[in-house]
N, C-alpha and C positions, 0 to 999 in steps of 0.2 A: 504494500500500500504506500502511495504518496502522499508525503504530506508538503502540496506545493502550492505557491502560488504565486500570479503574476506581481510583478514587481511595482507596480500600481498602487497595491494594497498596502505597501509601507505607508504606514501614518494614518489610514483608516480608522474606526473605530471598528473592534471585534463585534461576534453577536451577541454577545451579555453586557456592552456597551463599555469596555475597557478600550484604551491605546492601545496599539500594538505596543508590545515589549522592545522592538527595532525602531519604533518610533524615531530615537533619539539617537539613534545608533548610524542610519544610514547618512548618507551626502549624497545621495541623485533620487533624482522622481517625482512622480503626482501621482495623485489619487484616484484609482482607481475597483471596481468589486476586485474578489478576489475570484480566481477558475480555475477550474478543475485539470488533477495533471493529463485526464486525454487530450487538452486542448493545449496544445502547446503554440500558444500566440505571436510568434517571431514578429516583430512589424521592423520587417528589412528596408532597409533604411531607403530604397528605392520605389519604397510606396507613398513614404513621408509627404508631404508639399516642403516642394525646393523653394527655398527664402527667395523674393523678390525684390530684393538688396543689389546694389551696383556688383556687376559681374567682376569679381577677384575669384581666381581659382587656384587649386593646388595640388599637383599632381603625386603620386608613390611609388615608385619601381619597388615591388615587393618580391623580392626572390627568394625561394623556400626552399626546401628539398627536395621537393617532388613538383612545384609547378613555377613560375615565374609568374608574374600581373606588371598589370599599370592601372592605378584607380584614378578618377579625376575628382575632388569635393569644390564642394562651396564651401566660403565664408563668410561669416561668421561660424555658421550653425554646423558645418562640414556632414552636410547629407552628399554620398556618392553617388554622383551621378553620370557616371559612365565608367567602365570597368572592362579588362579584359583578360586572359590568362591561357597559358598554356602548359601542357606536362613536360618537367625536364624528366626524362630519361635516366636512367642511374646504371652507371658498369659496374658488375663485380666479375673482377679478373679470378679472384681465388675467393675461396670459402673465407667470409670476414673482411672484405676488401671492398672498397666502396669509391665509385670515383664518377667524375662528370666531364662531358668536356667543357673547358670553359670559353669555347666560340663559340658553340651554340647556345652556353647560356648570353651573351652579348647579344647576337643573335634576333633569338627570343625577346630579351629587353628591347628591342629597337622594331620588332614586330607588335611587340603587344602594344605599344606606344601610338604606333600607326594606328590601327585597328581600333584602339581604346578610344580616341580621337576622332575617329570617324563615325564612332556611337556618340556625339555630344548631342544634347538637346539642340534643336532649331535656335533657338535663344543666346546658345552659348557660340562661342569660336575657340581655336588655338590661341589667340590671342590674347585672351581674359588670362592666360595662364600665367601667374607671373612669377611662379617658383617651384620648384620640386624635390621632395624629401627620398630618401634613399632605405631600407630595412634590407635587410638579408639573413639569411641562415647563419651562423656564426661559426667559428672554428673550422669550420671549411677554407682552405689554404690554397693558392695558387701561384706557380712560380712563373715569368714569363723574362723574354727580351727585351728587356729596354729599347733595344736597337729595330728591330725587325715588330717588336710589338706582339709578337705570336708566344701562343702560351710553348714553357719548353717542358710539360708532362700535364695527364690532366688533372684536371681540382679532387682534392682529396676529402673526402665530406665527411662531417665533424665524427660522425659515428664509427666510422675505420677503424679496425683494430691490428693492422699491419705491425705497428709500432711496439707491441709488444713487448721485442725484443731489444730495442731500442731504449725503452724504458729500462730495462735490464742493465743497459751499457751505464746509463745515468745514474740509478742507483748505486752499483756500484762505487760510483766515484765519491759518493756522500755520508757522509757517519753515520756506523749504524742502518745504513739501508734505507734511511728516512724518508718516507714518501712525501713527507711534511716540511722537509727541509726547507723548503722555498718559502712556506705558505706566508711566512710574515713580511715576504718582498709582493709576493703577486696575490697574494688569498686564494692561490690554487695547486693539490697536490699534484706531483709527478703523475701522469696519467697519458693512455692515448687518445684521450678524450681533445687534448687541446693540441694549439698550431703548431710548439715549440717544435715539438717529437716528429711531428709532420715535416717539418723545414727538416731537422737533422736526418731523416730516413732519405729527402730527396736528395740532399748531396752527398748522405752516405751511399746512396744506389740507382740514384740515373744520371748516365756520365754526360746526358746534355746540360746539366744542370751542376756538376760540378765544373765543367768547362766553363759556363757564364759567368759561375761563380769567380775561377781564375782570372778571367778577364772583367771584370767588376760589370758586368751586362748583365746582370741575373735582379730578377724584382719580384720581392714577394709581399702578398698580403690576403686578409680575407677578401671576400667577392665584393664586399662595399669599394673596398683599392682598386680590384677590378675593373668594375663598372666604370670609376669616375676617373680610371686612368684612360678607359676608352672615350668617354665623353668626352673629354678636355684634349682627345689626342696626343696622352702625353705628358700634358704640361703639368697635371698635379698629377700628385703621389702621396696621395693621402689616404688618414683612417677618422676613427672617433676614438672617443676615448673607454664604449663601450666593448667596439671590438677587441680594441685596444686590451682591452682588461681581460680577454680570453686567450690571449698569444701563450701565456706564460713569458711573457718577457718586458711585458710593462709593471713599473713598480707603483703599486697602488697610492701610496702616497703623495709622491714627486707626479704621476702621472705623467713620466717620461720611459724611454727605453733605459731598461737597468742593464749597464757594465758586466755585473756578475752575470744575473742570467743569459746576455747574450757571447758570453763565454761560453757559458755552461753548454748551452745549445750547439756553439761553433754560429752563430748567426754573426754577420758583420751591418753595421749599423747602416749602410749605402745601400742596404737592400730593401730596407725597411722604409714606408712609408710615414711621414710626419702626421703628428696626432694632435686632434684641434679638438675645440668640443664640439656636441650634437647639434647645437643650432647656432650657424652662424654662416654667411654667404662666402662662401669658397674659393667661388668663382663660377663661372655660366657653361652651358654647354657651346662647343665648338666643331663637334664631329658634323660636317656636312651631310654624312650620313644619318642623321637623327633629326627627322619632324621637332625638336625640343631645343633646335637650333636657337642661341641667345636667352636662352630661359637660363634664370639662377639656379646654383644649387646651393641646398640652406640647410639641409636637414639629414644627419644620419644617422639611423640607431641599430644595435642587433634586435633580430626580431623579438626574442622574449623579453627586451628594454621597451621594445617601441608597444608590447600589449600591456605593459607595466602603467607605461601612460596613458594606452585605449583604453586601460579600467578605469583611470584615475585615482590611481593608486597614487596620490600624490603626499600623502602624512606619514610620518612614519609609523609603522605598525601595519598598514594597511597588503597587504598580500593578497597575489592571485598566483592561479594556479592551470597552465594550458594543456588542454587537454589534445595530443595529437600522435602522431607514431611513437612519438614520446614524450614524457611529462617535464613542464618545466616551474620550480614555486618559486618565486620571488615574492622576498618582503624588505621594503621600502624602511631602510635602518636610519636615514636622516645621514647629516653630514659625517658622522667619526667612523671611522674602519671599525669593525668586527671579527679577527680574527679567529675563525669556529677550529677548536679542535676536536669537536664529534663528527667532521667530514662534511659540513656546509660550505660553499664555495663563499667567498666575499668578492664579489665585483662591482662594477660602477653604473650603476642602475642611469644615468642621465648627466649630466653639465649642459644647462640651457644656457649659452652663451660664453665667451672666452675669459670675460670676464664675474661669470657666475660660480658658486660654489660646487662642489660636486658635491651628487647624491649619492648615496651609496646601498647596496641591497645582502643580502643572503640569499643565496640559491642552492637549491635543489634541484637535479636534475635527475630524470629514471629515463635511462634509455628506453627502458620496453612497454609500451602503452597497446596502442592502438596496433602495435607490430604483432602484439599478440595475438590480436581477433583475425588479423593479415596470415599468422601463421595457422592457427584452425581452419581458415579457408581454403588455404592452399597449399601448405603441406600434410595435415591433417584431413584434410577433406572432411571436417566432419558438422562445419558451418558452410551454408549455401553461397552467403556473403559478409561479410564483415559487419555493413548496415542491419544484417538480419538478428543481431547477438541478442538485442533487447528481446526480439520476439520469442528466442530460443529462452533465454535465461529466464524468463517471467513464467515458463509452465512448473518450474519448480520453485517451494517458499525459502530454501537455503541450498548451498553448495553441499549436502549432504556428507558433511565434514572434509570435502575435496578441497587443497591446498595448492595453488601454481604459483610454483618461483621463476616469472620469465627472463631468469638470467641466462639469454641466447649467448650476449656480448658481456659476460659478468655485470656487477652491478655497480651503480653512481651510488649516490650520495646517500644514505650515510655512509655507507660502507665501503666504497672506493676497492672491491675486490674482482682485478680480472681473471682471479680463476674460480671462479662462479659458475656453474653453467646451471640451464634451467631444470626443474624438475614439477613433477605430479605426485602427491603424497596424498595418504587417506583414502586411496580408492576402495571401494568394498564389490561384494557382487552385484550389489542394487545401485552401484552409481552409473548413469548414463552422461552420454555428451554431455544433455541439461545440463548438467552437475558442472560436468569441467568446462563450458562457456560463461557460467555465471561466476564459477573459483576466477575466470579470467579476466572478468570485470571486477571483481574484488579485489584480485593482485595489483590494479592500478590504485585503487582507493587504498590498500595499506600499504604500497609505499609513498604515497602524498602522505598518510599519517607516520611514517616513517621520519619524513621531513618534517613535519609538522613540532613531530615531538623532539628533535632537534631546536627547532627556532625558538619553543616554547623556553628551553634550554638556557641557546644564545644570547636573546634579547631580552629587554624587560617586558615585553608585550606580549599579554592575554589576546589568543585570537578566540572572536566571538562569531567572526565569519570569515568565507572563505568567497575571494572572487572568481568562478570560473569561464572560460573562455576554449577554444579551439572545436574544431569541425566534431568532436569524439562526446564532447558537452552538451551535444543535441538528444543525447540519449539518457531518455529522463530517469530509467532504472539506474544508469551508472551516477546519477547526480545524488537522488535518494541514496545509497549503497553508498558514497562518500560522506554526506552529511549525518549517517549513522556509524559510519565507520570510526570517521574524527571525533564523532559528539559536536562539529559544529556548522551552523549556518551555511549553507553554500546559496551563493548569489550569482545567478550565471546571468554572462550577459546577453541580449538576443542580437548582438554583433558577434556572431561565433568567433570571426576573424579579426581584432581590432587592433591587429602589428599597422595594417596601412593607414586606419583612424589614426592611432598615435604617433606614427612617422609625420602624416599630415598636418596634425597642429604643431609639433616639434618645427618642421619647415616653416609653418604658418607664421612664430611667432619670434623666430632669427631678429634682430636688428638688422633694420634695414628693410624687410617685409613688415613687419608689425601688424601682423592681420588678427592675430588671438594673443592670449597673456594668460598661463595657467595662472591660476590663485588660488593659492593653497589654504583661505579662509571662504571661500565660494559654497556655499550649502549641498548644489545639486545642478547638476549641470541638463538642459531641456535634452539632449541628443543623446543619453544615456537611459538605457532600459533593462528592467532584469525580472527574472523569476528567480523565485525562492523556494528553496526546499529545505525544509526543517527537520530535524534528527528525531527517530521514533524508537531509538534503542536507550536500553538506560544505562550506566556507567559502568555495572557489573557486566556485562554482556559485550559492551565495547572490550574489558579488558583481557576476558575469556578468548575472544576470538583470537585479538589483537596479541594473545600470548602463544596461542597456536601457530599464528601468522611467524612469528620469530623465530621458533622451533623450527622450520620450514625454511627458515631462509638459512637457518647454521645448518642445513643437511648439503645446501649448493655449494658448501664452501668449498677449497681445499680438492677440487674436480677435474679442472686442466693442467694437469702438472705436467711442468717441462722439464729438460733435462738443465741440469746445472749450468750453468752459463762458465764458459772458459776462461773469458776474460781477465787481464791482469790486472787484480784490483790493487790499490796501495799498501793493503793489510798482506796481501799474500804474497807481492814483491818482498815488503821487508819479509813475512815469516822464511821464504828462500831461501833471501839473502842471507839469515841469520846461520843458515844451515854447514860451510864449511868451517866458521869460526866454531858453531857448537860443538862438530863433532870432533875439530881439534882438541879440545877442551876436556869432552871426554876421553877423547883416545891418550893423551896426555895424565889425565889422573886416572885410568886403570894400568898405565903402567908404573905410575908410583906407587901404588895400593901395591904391583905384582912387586916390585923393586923390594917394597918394607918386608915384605913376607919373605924374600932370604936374607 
């Protein structure tokens, strides 16, 4: 059973004539009844009435992992009114190898752009457009030619596990094996997860790429670099600060390229892109090739920064949580670093302008979400489609004590373990698929409380809800199933995707454009909508489950073992080295001992 309702009904009066309890709790909305969860009311933003306000517009290049767009809003109100997108394609050369090309994704940007533009209303032109914000997939890595401008291998997407062994070589080099050793330069451990590992594997093993390197003609950066190196033809080579903050190689504090880590990596600083903040004018497009010719660029965030802002997630304490192939939570920490040592990442949630402060976040990230319901459909074959899981999971009232750990690629945060692999525990004779589709939507809901009960940890802040968002969030059984799982509030918003809304005001509100102004005392903003679904478990039964849940995740551990790494670490050079002196030493006093004996 659901206990939801449209996002309306915040501030309502209940039917025994009380306030709602969230009354005083929420920042966005109007009043509205409350409905029932079959009716799931989305009012997509393209149904809205577009403001009849002098035409300023603001465009988005949103490139994801699986598809590319161009959105176009208005302002003030940034209702989208024109949109276009297309599927990037994904290589996997080996089992755990993940790659793209990065022409086609260029490509793609410069397609949808066209396209998205020729869907303007009659009303509008290309010409109203006067600025455009940038979002991307993050830790996805690209290295290309300065010179000739072609990528020299292709993009490596954040998810690749290639690096493994990589990680391995870096380890060894750090005290004690420290996977944390960095953490209080960058807020993020040794991992394949980020770009560092990614640069060092390509110049340890594609020799077009150590050659550029030789010749200092080698440029690397995430897709944001990409993009607006294609744009400008060149001329910038830039990033933000929030990509920036997933390299492993920017130092959280200075919010420069760190010395040591780019040592530690073998990165040389001429390859690297210069790091500005999220909003602020760059410079304009210059590619003849792009319809977007002379338009500013103002705006650039990673995607789970820029839904951070779609929520408005703007106070600290305030957290969402995206629902999509994989899960990502940010909660909005205010200006001071946080460095987590139960496995929360610390990055930099936003800097609205060069000379603004930065914000900063805790994140969580769960590789395996939505990839779960992807792999019952098609390796398992035992779901019809992915979209279908709610229907499947709803004929049964519980996972009939069935447990899924989907650590395909081991697991993030908290636990930062890649030898993890996934498992099924609890089966009995009586459990069916039902059983294990629905354990697969509840393994997304406990590790977001995984996280959860880390940040509860980290920060000073009580969460009392939760903001969700991503295409996976549409599915009202997995919203319920998380707001009973956490014990709290989940608030979804009926913008499932609002990485290109928050790139959009981000661009919007640059100096220099000055079309919007977050304000972080603003009650409720009119373009924001939600439904709510309320926890129907009670605290013993959360912690029941929730204790099962862990037992299950300590079975994944300790799965992938590899073979010892050869490597010459500095401990085992000296222990070596030690070795002709020792055995002098002994061979020296057993012949004294022999000597004293006659």
């Amino acid at each position: 059973m659901f206990i939801y309702f449209n996002k309306h009904f915040i501030g309502n009066k209940s039917s025994n004539g009380n306030s709602s309890p969230y009354k005083n709790d929420m920042t966005e909305g109007k009043n509205a009844p409350p409905s029932s969860s079959a009716e799931v009311p989305f009012q997509h933003r393209l149904d809205r009435k577009v403001s009849m306000l002098p035409h300023r517009l603001v465009g988005v290049i949103d490139e994801g992992t699986s598809t590319v767009g161009f959105s176009i809003f208005t302002t003030p109100h940034f209702e989208e009114i024109a949109t276009h997108r297309m599927e990037m394609p994904l290589i996997a050369p080996k089992p755990g190898w993940f790659e793209q090309d990065a022409v086609v994704i260029i490509n793609n940007v410069y397609r949808c752009v066209e396209v998205a533009i020729t869907k303007l209303p009659e009303s509008f032109q290309k010409e109203d457009l006067v600025a455009i914000g940038i979002t991307n997939q993050r830790e996805t890595t690209v290295v290309w030619d300065s010179v000739s401008g072609k990528p020299l291998y292709n993009a490596i997407v954040w998810n690749d596990i290639r690096t493994n062994h990589t990680v391995d070589q870096v380890l060894a080099r750090v005290p004690d094996q420290n996977k944390n050793y960095f953490k209080h330069m960058c807020g993020l451990p040794i991992s394949p997860y980020f770009s560092a590992l990614k640069i060092r594997w390509l110049k340890d093993n594609v020799p077009a790429v150590k050659k550029a390197c030789r010749e200092k003609r080698c440029k690397v950066g995430t897709i944001d670099s990409w993009i607006i190196w294609n744009l400008t033809k060149g001329s910038l080579h830039i990033t933000d600060v929030t990509n920036a903050s997933r390299t492993m190689l920017m130092n959280i504090e200075t919010l420069q390229w760190d010395p040591v880590l780019l040592k530690t990596y073998s990165v040389t600083l001429n390859m690297l892109p210069q790091i500005c903040s999220s909003s602020e004018i760059y410079g304009s497009v210059t590619d003849e090739r792009s319809i977007l010719h002379g338009v500013d660029i103002s705006g650039i965030l990673g995607n789970q920064q820029a839904s951070l802002l779609g929520q408005m997630c703007i106070k600290p304490g305030q957290t969402k949580n995206t629902y999509r192939s994989g899960c990502f939570l940010l909660c909005n920490i205010g200006h001071q670093a946080i460095i987590s040592p139960r496995g929360l990442l610390t990055t930099i949630a936003y800097k609205l302008g060069p000379n603004a402060p930065v914000t900063y976040a805790l994140e969580g990230a769960v590789a395996v979400a939505g990839h779960a319901l992807e792999w019952l459909e098609k390796k398992v074959r035992i779901l019809p489609q992915a979209s279908d899981a709610e229907k499947f999971a709803e004929t049964v009232p519980t996972t009939g004590d069935v447990y899924f750990v989907p650590a395909f690629t081991g697991l993030y945060a908290p636990y930062w373990r890649k030898d993890a692999r996934g498992l099924i525990v609890g089966l009995t004779h009586h459990s069916t698929k039902h059983h294990v589709i629905r354990a697969a939507l509840e393994s997304i809901c406990f590790q977001t409380r995984d996280i959860l009960e880390c940040m509860y940890q980290e920060s000073e802040y009580k969460f009392s809800k939760l903001y969700a968002d991503g295409p996976l969030s549409s599915n009202n059984l997995l919203m319920q199933l998380q707001a009973d799982t956490a014990g709290v509030t989940v608030f979804r918003s009926q913008i499932l995707d609002p990485t290109a809304f928050g790139a959009a005001m981000c661009a919007a509100q640059a100096e220099g454009v000055d079309l919007f102004k977050f304000d972080i005392e603003k009650k409720y903003y009119e373009n924001i909508y939600y439904d709510v679904f309320l926890p129907t478990s009670n605290a013993a039964e959360q912690r029941q489950r929730y204790g099962k849940w862990k037992r299950a995740v300590e079975r994944s551990f300790d799965w992938a073992f590899r073979p010892k790494s050869s490597t010459m670490t500095e401990q085992r050079y000296q222990l070596l080295a030690s070795v002709p002196g020792s055995l002098f030493c002994f061979i020296s006093f057993a012949m004294f001992v022999h000597s004293m004996k006659k």
